[in-house]
C-alpha positions as CSV (number, residue, x, y, z in Angstrom):
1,X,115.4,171.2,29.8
2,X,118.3,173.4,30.8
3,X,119.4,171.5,33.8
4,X,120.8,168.8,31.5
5,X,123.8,169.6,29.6
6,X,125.1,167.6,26.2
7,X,126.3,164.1,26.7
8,X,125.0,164.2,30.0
9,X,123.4,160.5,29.3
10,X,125.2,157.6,31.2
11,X,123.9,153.8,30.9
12,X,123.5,152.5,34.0
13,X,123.7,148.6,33.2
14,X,121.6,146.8,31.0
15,X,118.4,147.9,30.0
16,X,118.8,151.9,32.2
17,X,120.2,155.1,31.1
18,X,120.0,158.0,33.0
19,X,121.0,161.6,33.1
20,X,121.7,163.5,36.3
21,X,122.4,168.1,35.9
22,X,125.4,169.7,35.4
23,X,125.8,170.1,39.4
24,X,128.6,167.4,40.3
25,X,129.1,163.6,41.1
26,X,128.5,164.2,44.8
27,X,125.2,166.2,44.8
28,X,121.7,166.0,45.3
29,X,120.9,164.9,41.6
30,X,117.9,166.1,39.6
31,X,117.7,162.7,37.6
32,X,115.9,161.4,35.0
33,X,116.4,157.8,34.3
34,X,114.8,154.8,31.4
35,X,114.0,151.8,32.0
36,X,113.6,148.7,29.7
37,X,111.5,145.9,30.6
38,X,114.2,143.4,31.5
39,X,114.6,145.2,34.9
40,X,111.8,144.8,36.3
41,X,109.3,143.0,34.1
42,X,108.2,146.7,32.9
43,X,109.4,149.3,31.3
44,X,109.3,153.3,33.1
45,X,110.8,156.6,33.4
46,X,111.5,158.1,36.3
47,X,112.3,162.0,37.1
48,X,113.4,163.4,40.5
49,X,116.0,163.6,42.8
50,X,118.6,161.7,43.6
51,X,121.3,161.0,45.8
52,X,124.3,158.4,44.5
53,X,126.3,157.6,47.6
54,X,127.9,154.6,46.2
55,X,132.3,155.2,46.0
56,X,132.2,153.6,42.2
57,X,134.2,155.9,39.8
58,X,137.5,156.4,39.1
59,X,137.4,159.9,41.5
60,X,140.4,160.8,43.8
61,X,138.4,161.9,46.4
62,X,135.9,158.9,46.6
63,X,136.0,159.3,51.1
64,X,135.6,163.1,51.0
65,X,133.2,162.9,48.1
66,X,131.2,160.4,49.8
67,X,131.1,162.1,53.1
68,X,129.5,165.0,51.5
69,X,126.7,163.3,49.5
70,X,126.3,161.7,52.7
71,X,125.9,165.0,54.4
72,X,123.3,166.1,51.6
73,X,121.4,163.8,52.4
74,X,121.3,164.2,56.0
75,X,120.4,167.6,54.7
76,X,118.0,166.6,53.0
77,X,116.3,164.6,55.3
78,X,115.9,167.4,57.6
79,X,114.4,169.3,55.1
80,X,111.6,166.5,53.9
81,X,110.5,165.8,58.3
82,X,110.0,169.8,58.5
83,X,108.7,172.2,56.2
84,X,108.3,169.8,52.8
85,X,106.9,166.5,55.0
86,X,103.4,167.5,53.8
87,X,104.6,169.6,50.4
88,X,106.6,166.1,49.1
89,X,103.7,163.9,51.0
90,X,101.2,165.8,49.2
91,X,103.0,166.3,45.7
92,X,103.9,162.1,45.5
93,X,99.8,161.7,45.9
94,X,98.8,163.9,43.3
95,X,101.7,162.9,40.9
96,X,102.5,159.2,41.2
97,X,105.7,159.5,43.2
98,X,107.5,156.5,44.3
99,X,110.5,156.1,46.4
100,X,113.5,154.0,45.2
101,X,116.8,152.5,46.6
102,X,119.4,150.5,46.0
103,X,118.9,148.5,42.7
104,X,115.2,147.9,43.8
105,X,112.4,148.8,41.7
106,X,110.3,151.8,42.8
107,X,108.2,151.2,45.8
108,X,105.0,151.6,44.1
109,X,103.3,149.1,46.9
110,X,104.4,152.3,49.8
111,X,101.7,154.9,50.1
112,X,103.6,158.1,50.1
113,X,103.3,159.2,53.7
114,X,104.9,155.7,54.2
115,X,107.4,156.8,51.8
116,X,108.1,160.4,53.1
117,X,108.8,158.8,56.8
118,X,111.2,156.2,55.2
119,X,113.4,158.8,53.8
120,X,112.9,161.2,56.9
121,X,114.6,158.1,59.4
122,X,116.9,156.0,56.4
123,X,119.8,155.3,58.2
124,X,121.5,153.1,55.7
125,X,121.4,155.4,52.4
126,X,125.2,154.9,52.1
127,X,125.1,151.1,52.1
128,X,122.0,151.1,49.9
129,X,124.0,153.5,47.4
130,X,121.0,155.0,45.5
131,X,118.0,157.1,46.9
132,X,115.8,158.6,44.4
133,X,112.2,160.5,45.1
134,X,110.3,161.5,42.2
135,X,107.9,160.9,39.5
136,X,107.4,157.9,37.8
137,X,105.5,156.6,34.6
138,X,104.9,152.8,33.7
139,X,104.6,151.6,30.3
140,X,102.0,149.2,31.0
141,X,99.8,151.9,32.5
142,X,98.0,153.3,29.5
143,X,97.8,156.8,30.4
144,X,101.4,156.7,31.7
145,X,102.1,155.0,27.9
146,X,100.8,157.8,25.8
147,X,102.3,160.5,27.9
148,X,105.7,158.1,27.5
149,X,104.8,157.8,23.8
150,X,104.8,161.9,22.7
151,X,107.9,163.5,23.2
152,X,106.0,166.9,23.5
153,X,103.8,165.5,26.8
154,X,106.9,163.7,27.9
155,X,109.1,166.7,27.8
156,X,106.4,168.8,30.3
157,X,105.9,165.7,32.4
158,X,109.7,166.5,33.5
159,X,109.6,169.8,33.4
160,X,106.2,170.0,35.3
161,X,108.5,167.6,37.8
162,X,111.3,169.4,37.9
163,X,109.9,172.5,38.6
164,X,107.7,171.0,41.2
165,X,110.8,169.5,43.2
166,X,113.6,172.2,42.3
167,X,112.6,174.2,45.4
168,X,113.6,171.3,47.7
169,X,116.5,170.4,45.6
170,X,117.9,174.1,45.7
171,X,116.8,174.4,49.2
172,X,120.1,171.9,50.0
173,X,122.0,174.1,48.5
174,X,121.3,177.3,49.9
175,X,121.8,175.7,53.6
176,X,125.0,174.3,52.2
177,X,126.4,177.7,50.8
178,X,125.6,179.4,54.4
């Protein structure tokens, strides 16, 4: 896809990598991230959005730059109890989307309404570092393993994503730019 530009893969400790667009450290990411079995007994790829709110990194700005993924969020948040509640409710039903935070696995056990209402009234995203909405696929799911298995299905799985959730995810930014 377009959004990801060369060398735009980062590992994220042992048994992850992940690639986040071209946008900027302190953004709403659209991410897509692997996962090897050693995480969490099972191996998946996820693709969504996400917001990193941890300081880590060797950036200048780290209290600025954290204050305005911060204020993304809150953004975003406003966003997801309004208009998209239902839209992103609806869409993580019919597309087995999960939530994630911190360093947890995705909440596969939270139905998504559950889910949509967590993120709506988080109040701790910045201590928890990582929130992430999106699609996911498990290995040891055997539909999710062929589709996981064939680069050309894999390839519109994220872009079917993507394209799904880039109206939220631009959304942010045309409030921002305002």
């Amino acid at each position: 896809t377009k959004l990801f530009r060369r060398n735009s893969f980062y590992a994220g400790g042992e048994g992850h990598l992940y690639a986040f667009h071209h946008g900027g450290r302190w953004e709403p990411q659209i991410n897509v991230g692997f996962f090897a079995a050693p995480q969490w007994g099972r191996a998946a790829i996820r693709a969504g959005i996400g917001f990193n709110l941890t300081r880590s990194g060797a950036d200048r700005d780290a209290d600025a730059g954290q204050e305005r993924i911060a204020a993304y969020y809150e953004q975003f948040q406003q966003h997801v109890a309004g208009e998209w509640k239902q839209l992103l409710t609806d869409w993580m039903s019919a597309h087995a989307g999960f939530l994630q935070y911190a360093d947890r696995q995705p909440a596969t056990d939270v139905m998504p309404a559950d889910a949509v209402e967590w993120l709506v009234h988080n109040r701790n995203a910045v201590e928890q570092g990582w929130v992430f909405v999106g699609a996911w696929l498990f290995a040891d799911r055997p539909g999710d393993a062929e589709i996981m298995e064939d680069p050309a299905r894999l390839l519109d799985w994220m872009e079917e994503t993507f394209t799904d959730l880039l109206p939220l995810w631009t959304s942010l930014y045309r409030e921002s730019n305002r």
